[in-house]
Backbone as CSV, one residue per row, in Angstrom:
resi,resn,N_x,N_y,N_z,CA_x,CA_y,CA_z,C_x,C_y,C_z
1,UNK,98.567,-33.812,79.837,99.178,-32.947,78.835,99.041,-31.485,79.267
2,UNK,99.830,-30.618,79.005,100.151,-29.352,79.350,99.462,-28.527,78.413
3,UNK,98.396,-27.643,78.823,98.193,-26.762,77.519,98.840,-25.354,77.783
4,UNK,98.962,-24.402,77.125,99.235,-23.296,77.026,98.096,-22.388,76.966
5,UNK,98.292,-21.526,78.175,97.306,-20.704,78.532,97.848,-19.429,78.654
6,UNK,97.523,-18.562,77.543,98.321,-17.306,78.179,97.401,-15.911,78.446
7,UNK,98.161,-15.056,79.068,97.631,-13.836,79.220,97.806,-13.366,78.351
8,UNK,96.526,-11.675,78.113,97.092,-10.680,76.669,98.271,-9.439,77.558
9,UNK,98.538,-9.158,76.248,100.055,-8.167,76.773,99.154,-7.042,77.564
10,UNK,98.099,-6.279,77.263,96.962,-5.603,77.468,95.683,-5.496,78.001
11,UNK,96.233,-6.110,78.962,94.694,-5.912,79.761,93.691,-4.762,80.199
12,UNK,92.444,-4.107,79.911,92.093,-3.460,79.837,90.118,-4.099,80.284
13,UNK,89.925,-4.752,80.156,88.788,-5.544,80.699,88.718,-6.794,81.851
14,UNK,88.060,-6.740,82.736,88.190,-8.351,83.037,86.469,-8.958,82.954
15,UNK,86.504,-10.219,82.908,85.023,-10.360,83.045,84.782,-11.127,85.014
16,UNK,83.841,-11.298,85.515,83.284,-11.024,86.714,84.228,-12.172,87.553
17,UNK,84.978,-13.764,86.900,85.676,-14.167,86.866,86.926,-14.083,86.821
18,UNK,87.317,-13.189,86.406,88.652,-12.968,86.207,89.563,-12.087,87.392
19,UNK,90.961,-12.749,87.508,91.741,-11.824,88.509,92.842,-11.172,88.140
20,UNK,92.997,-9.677,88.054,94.676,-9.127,87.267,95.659,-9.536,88.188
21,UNK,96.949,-10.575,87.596,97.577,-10.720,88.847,98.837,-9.765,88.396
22,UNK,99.516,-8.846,89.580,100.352,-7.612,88.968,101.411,-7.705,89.820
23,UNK,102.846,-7.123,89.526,103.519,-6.742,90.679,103.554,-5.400,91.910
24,UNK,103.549,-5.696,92.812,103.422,-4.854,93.726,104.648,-4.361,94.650
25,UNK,104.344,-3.968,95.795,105.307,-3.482,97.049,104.682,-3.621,97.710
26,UNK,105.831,-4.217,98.697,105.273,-4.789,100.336,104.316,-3.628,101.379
27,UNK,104.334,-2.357,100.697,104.027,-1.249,101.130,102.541,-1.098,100.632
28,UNK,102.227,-1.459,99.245,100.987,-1.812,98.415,100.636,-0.075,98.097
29,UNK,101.800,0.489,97.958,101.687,1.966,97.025,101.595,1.558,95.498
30,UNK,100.392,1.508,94.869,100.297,1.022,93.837,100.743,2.429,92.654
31,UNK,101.610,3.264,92.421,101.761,4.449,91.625,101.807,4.464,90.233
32,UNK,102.738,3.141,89.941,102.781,2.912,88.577,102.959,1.989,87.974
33,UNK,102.914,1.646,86.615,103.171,0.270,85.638,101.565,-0.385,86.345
34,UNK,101.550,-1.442,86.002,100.839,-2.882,86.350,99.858,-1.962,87.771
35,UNK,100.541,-1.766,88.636,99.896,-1.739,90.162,99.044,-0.539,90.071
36,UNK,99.252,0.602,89.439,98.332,1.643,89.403,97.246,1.504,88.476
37,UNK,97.316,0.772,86.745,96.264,0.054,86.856,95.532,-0.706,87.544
38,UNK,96.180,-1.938,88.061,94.984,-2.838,88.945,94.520,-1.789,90.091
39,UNK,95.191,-0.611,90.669,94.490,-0.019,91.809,93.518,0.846,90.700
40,UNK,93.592,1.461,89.849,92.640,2.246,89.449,91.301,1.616,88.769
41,UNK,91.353,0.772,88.202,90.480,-0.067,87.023,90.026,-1.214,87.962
42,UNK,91.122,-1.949,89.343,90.251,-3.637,89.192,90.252,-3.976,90.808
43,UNK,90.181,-2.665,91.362,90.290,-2.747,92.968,91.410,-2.873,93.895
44,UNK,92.102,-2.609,93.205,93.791,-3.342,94.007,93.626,-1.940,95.288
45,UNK,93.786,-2.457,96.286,93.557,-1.141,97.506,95.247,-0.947,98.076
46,UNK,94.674,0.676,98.387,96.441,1.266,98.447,96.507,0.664,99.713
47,UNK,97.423,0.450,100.136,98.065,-0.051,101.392,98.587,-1.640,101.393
48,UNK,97.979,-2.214,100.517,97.857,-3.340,100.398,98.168,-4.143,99.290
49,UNK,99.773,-4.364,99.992,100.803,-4.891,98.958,100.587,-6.806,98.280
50,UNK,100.160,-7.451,99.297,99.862,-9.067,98.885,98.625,-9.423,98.413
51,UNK,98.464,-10.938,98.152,97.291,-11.004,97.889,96.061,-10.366,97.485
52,UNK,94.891,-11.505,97.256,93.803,-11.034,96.648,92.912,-9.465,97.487
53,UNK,92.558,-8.574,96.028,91.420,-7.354,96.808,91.279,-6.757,95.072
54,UNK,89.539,-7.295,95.518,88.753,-6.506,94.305,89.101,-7.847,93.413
55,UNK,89.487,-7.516,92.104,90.048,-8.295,91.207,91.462,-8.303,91.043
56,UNK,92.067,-8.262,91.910,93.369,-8.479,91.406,94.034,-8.893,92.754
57,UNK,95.198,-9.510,92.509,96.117,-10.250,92.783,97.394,-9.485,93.219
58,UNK,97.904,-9.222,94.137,99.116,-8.248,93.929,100.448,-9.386,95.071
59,UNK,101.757,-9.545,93.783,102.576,-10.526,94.486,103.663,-9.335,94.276
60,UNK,104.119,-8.806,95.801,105.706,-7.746,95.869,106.551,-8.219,95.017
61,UNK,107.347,-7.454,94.595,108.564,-7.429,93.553,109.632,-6.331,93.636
62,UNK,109.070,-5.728,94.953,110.287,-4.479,94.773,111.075,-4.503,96.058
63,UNK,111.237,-5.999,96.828,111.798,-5.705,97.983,113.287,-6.361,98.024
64,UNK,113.952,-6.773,97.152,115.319,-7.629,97.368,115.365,-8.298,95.946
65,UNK,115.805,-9.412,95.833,116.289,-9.996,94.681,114.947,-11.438,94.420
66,UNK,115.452,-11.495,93.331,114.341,-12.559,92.628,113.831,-13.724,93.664
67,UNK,114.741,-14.101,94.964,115.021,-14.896,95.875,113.824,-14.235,96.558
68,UNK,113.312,-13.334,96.912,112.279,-12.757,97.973,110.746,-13.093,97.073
69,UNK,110.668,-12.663,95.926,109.501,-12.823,95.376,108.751,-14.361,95.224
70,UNK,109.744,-15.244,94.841,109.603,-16.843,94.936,108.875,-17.569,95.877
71,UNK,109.220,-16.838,97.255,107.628,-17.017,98.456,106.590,-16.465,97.713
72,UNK,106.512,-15.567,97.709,105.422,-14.774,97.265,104.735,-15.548,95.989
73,UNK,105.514,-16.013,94.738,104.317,-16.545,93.832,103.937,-18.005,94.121
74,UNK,104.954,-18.732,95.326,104.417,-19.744,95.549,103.314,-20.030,96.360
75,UNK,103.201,-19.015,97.091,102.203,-18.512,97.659,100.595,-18.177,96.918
76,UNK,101.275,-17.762,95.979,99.976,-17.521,94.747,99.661,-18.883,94.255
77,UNK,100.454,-19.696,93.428,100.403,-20.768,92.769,99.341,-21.449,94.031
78,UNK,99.386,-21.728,95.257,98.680,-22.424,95.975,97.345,-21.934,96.256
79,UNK,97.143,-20.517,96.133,95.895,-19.991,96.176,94.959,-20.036,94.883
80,UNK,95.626,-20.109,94.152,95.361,-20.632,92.522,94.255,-21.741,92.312
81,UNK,95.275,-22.764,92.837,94.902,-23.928,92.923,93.536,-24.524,93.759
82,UNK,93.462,-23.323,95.121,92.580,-23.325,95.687,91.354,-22.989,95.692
83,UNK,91.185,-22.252,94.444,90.113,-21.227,93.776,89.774,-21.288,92.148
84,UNK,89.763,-23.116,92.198,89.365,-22.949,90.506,88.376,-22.335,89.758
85,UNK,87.844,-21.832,90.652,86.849,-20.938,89.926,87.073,-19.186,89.520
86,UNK,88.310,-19.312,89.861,88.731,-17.920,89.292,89.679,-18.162,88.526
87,UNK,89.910,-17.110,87.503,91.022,-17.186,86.010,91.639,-16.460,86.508
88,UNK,92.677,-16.754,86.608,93.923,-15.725,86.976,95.079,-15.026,85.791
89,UNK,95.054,-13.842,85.500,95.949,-13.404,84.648,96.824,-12.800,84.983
90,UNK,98.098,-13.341,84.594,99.220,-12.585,85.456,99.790,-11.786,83.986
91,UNK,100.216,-10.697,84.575,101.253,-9.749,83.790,102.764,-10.499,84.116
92,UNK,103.526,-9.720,83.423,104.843,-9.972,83.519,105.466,-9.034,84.809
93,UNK,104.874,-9.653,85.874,105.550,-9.088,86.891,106.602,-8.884,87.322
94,UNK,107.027,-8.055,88.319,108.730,-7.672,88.363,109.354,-6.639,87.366
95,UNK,108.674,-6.878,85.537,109.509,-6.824,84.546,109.569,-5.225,84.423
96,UNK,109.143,-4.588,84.504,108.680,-3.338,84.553,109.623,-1.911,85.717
97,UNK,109.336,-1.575,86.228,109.363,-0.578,87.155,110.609,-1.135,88.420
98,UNK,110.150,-2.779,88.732,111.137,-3.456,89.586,112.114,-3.946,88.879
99,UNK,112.507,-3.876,87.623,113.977,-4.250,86.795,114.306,-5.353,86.519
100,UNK,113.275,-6.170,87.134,113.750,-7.814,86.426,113.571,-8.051,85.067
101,UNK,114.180,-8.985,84.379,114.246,-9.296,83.423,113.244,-10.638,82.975
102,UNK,112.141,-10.919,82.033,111.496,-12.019,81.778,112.497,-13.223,82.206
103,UNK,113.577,-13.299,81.994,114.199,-14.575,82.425,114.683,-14.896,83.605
104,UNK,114.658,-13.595,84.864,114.222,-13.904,86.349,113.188,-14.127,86.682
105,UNK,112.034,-13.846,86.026,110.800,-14.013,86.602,110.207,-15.454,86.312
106,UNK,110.204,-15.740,85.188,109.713,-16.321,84.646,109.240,-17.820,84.720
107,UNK,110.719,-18.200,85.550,111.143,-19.718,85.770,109.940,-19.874,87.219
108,UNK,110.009,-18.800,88.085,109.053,-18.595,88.993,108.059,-18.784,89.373
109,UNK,107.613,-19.232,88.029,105.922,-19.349,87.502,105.579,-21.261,86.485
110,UNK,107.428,-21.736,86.769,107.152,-22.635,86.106,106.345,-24.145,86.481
111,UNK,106.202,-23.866,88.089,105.054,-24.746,88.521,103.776,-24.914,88.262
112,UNK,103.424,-23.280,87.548,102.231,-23.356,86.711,102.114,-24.214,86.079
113,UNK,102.551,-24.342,84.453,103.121,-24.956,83.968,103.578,-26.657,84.038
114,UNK,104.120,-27.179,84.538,104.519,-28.280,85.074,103.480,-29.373,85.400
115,UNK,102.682,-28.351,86.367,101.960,-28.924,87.249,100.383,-28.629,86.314
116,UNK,100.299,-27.851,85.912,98.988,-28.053,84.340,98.212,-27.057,85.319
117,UNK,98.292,-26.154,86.350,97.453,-25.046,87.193,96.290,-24.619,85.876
118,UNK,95.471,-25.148,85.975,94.336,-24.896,84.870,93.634,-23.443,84.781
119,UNK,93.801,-22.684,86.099,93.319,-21.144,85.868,94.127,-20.278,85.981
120,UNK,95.174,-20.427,85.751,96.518,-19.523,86.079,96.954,-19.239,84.192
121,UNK,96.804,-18.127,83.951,97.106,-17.512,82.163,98.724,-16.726,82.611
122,UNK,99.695,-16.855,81.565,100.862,-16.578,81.815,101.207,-15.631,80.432
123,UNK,102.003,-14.772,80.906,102.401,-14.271,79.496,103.255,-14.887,78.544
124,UNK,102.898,-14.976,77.102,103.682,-15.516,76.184,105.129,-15.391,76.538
125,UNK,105.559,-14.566,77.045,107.242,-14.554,77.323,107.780,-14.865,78.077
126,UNK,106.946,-15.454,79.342,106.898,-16.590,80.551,107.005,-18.322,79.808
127,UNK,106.666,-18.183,78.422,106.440,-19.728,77.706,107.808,-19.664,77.358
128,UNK,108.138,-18.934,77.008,109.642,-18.881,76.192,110.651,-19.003,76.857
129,UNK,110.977,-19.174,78.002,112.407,-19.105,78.804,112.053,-21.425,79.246
């Protein structure tokens, strides 16, 4: 059975467990929305657009169309899986600063989901599409 696990709209804490997962650039200039929090608050290091550093998670979103990012969270989804001992909270990546819309992103993430990824938290508006 599938439970529903979601992220808060607001993240502002994590506990020693926990990973912010945010959208980024392949460039990993974290300036604003999502990425300049996780670089300021949860370790996200400038230069460094993928994957895990510090607490957070950073999957690109600003390089081409919804088609480019889809490596990228499947990429996550498997590291996920690989690391049940970390909670992963994803924001609504893309949605922000890179112009996607919750209903490009969203479907993206539906292997979470599907597949029952037990530490992977999604935003309520990732449940809805």
């Amino acid at each position: 059975m599938n439970t529903k696990r979601t992220s808060s709209n607001w993240i502002t804490n994590l506990e020693k467990n926990e990973i912010f997962v945010f959208g980024s650039n392949l460039s990993g200039f974290h300036g604003g929305g999502a990425a300049a929090i996780a670089h300021k608050k949860f370790g996200a290091i400038w230069g460094q657009g993928v994957g895990l550093h510090g607490q957070t998670y950073a999957i690109p979103t600003m390089q081409g169309g919804v088609e480019t990012i889809k490596p990228y969270v499947d990429e996550f989804l498997v590291f996920a899986k690989e690391h049940p001992e970390l909670k992963f909270l994803v924001t609504e990546i893309g949605c922000g600063i890179a112009g996607f819309s919750v209903d490009e992103i969203a479907p993206l993430f539906r292997a979470a989901i599907d597949e029952n990824i037990e530490n992977v938290y999604l935003p309520e508006s990732f449940y809805e599409i």
